[in-house]
C-alpha positions in Angstrom: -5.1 -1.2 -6.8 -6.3 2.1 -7.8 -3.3 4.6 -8.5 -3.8 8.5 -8.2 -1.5 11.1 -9.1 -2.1 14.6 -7.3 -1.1 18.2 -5.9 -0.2 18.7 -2.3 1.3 21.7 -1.0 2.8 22.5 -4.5 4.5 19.2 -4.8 3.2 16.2 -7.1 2.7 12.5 -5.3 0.8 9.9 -5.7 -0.8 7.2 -3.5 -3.4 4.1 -3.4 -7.5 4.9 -3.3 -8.6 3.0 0.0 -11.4 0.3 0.3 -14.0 2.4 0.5 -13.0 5.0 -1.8 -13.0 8.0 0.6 -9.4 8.3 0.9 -5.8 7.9 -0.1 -2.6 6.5 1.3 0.2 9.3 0.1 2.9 6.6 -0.7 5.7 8.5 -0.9 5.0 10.0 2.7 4.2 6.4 3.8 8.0 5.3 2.5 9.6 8.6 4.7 8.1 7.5 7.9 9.5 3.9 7.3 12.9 5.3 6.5 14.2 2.4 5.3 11.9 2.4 2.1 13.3 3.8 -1.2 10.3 4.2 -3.3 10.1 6.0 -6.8 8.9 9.5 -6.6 6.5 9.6 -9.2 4.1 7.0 -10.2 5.8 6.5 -13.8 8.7 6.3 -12.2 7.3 3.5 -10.3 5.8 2.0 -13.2 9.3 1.5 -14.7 10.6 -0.2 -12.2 7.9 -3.4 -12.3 7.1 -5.8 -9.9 9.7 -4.9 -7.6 7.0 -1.2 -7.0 4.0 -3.5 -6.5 6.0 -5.3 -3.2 7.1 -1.5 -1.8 3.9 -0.2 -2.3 2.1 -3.2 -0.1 5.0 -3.0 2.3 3.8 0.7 2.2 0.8 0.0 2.6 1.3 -2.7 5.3 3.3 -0.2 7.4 0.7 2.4 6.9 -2.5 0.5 8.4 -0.4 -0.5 11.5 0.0 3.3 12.4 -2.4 5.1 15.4 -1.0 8.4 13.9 -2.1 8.4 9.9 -3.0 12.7 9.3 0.0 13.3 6.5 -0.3 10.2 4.9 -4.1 9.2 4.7 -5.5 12.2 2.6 -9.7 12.5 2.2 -10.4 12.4 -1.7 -12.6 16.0 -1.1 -10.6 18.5 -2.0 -8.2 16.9 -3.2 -6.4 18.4 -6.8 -6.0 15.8 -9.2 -3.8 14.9 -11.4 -3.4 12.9 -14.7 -2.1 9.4 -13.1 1.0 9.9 -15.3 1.0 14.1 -15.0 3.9 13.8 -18.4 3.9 11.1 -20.5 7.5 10.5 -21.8 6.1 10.3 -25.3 3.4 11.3 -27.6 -0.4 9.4 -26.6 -1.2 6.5 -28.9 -4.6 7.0 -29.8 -6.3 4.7 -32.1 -9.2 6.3 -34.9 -12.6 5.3 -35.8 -12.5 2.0 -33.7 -16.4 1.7 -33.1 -18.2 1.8 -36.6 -20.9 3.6 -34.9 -18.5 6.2 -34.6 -17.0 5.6 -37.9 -20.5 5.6 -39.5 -21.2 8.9 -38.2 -18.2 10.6 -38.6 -18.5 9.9 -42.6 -20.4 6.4 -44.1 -19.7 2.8 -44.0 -17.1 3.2 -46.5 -15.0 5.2 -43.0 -14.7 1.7 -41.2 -11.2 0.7 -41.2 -9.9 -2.6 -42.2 -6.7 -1.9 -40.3 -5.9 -0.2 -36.8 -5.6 3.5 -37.4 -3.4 5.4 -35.2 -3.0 9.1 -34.4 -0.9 10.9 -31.5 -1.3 13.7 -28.6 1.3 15.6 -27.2 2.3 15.2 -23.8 2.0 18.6 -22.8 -1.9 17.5 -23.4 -2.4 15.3 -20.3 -4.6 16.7 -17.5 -6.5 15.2 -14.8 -9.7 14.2 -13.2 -11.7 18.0 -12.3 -9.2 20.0 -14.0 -10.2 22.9 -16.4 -10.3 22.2 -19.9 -9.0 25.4 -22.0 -12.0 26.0 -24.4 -9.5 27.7 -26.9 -11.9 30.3 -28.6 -9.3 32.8 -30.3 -7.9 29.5 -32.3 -11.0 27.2 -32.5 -14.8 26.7 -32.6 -15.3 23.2 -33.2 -14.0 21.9 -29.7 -15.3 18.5 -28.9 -14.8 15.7 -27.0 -14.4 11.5 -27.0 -14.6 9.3 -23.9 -11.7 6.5 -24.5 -10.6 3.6 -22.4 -6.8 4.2 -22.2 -3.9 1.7 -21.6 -1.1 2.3 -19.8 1.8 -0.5 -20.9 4.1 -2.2 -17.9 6.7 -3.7 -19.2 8.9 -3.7 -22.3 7.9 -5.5 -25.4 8.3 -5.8 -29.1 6.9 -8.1 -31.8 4.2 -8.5 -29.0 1.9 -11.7 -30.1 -2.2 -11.1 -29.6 -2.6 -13.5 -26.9 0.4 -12.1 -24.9 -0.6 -8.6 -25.2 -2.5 -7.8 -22.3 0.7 -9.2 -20.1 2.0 -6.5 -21.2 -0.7 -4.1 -19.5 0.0 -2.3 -16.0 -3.5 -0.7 -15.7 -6.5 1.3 -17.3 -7.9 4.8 -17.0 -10.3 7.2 -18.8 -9.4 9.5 -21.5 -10.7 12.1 -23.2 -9.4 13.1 -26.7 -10.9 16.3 -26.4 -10.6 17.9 -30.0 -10.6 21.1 -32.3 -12.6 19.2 -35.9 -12.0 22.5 -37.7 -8.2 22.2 -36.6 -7.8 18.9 -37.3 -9.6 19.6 -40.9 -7.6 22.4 -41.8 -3.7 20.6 -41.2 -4.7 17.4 -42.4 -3.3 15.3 -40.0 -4.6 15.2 -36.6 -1.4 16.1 -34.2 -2.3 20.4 -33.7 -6.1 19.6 -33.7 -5.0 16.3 -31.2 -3.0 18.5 -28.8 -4.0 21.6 -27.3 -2.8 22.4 -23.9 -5.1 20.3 -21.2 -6.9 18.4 -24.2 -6.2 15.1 -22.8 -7.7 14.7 -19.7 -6.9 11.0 -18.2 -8.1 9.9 -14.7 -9.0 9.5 -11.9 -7.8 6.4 -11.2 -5.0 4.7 -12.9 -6.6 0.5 -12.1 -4.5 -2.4 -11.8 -5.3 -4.7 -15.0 -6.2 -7.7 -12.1 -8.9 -5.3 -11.2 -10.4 -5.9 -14.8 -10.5 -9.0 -15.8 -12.0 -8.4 -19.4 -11.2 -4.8 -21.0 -13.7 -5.8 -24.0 -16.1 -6.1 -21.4 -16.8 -2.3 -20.2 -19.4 -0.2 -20.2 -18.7 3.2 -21.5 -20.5 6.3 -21.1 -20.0 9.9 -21.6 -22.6 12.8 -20.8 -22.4 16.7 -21.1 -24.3 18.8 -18.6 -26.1 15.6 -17.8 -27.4 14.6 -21.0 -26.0 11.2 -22.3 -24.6 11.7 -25.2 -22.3 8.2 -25.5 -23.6 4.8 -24.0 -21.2 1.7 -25.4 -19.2 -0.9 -24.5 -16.1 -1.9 -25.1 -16.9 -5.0 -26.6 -17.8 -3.1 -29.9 -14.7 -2.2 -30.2 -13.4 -2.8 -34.0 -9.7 -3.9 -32.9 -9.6 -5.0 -29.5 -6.8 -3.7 -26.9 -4.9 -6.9 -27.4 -5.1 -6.7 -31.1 -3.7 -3.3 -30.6 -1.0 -3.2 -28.1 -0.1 -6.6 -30.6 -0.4 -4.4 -34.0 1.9 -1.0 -32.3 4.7 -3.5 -31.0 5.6 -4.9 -34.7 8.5 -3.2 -35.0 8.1 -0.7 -32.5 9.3 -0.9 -29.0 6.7 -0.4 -26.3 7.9 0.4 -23.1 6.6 0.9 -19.5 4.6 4.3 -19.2 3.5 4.1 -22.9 -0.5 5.2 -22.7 -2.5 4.0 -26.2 -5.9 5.7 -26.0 -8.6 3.2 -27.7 -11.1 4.8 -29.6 -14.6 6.4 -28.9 -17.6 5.0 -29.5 -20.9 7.2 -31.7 -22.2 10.2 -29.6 -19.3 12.8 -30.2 -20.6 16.5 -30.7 -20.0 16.8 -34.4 -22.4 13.6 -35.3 -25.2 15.3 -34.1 -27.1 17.6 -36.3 -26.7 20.1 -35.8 -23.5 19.5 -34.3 -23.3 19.7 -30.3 -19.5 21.7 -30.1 -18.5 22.6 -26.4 -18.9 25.7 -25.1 -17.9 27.7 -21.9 -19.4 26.4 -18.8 -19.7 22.8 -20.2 -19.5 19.9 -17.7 -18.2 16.9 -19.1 -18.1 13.2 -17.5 -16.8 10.0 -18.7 -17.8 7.0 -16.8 -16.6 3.5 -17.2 -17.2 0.2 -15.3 -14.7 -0.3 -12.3 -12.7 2.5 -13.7 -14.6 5.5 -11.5 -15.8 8.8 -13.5 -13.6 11.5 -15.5 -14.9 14.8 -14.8 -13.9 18.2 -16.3 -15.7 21.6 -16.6 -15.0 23.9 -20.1 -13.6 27.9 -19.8 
């Protein structure tokens, strides 16, 4: 399934994409026509509650195709205003650094490449979603930039997680981008103000069903700004692989269903070029990854 979060006449829901990716069944609305459906009221909320939301949202979803009648609870994807899948994280964004030595490389030398997982954090007041305007944040930085990301979204609770368990653990995947202010994140050190400036962590469109992706070192990932391709990877060249991370995070630390862990960004960000390629107003940013749709915001 493809989960989306979004806006509708001031009040947030969420629904399922369709089959052919024109449209979406508003879930909540689906469960008040059946009146006799009790089903979370926010996608997080859903994703807390485990299995038990993936058999209400097919009942949903079985109820819903049977109807002659469908205007307030089939919704066309044009014009619709997006959310982040999960619009407030209940904790700070797990993001892991330098995870492509491409990336690593450029942001310093070889001598950058970690030998262990390195891991930062975004606020929650960060998340935004799919065609959302990103704050370009001029009277506090001019080193804006971004990173596409494959995120994670944990579904169940774990701890002391082993490797090969680790991506049982996994509810789905979505885009990220870590957008970021390099002179911020110089000037304090460590990363968290830099990390976390209001809608600097765009996620979305889709929040996908992990068995919609049957190998997450397996994706191509590519990010492009006004058109020009600036990142072209894949996930396979990821240092530490999600497993190997979810696995590291849960050693002593309880992970628990919602948690997002953003996994790294592969060479092409604005400050490796040279001169450096910063954002700027008017920028038109788009992350696209294999079976996970594309991530589009627009600089002010």
């Amino acid at each position: 399934m493809k989960f989306v979060s979004f806006q509708l006449n001031g009040n947030e829901s969420y629904g399922v994409i369709t089959e052919d990716g024109n449209a979406v069944w508003n879930i909540p609305a689906v469960a008040l026509q059946a009146k006799d459906l009790a089903i979370p009221a926010t996608l997080l909320e859903g994703i807390q509650q485990g299995e038990e939301f993936f058999e209400l949202v097919e009942t949903c979803l079985t109820f819903a195709k049977e109807l002659e009648e469908t205007k307030d609870i089939l919704l066309p994807i044009e014009g619709m205003e997006w959310l982040s899948p999960i619009t407030r994280p209940k904790k700070n964004i797990m993001c892991v650094g330098k995870n492509y030595r491409d990336h690593a490389i450029e942001m310093g030398s070889e001598k950058d490449i970690p030998e262990d997982v390195m891991i930062f954090t975004k606020s929650p007041t960060s998340a935004t979603g799919h065609n959302q305007t990103l704050l370009l944040h001029e009277n506090i930085t001019s080193q804006l930039d971004y990173e596409g990301e494959l995120a994670v979204v944990i579904g169940k609770k774990g701890k002391g997680i082993k490797e090969e368990d680790a991506l049982d653990y996994v509810f789905g995947y979505t885009i990220l981008n870590d957008i970021t202010a390099r002179d911020l994140q110089k000037k304090h050190k460590q990363f968290f103000i830099g990390k976390s400036l209001d809608t600097s962590c765009p996620m979305g469109p889709y929040l996908v069903t992990k068995d919609e992706i049957e190998d997450p070192q397996k994706l191509n990932i590519r990010t492009t700004v006004n058109g020009e391709i600036r990142q072209d990877s894949n996930t396979s060249s990821m240092i530490f692989s999600v497993a190997s991370v979810i696995s590291t995070l849960s050693q002593g630390m309880v992970l628990e269903p919602g948690d997002i862990i953003a996994t790294g960004t592969p060479a092409g960000v604005g400050k490796g070029f040279e001169p450096p390629k910063f954002l700027k107003s008017g920028d038109e940013i788009e992350i696209s990854i294999d079976r996970l749709g594309n991530l589009k915001n627009k600089v002010k």
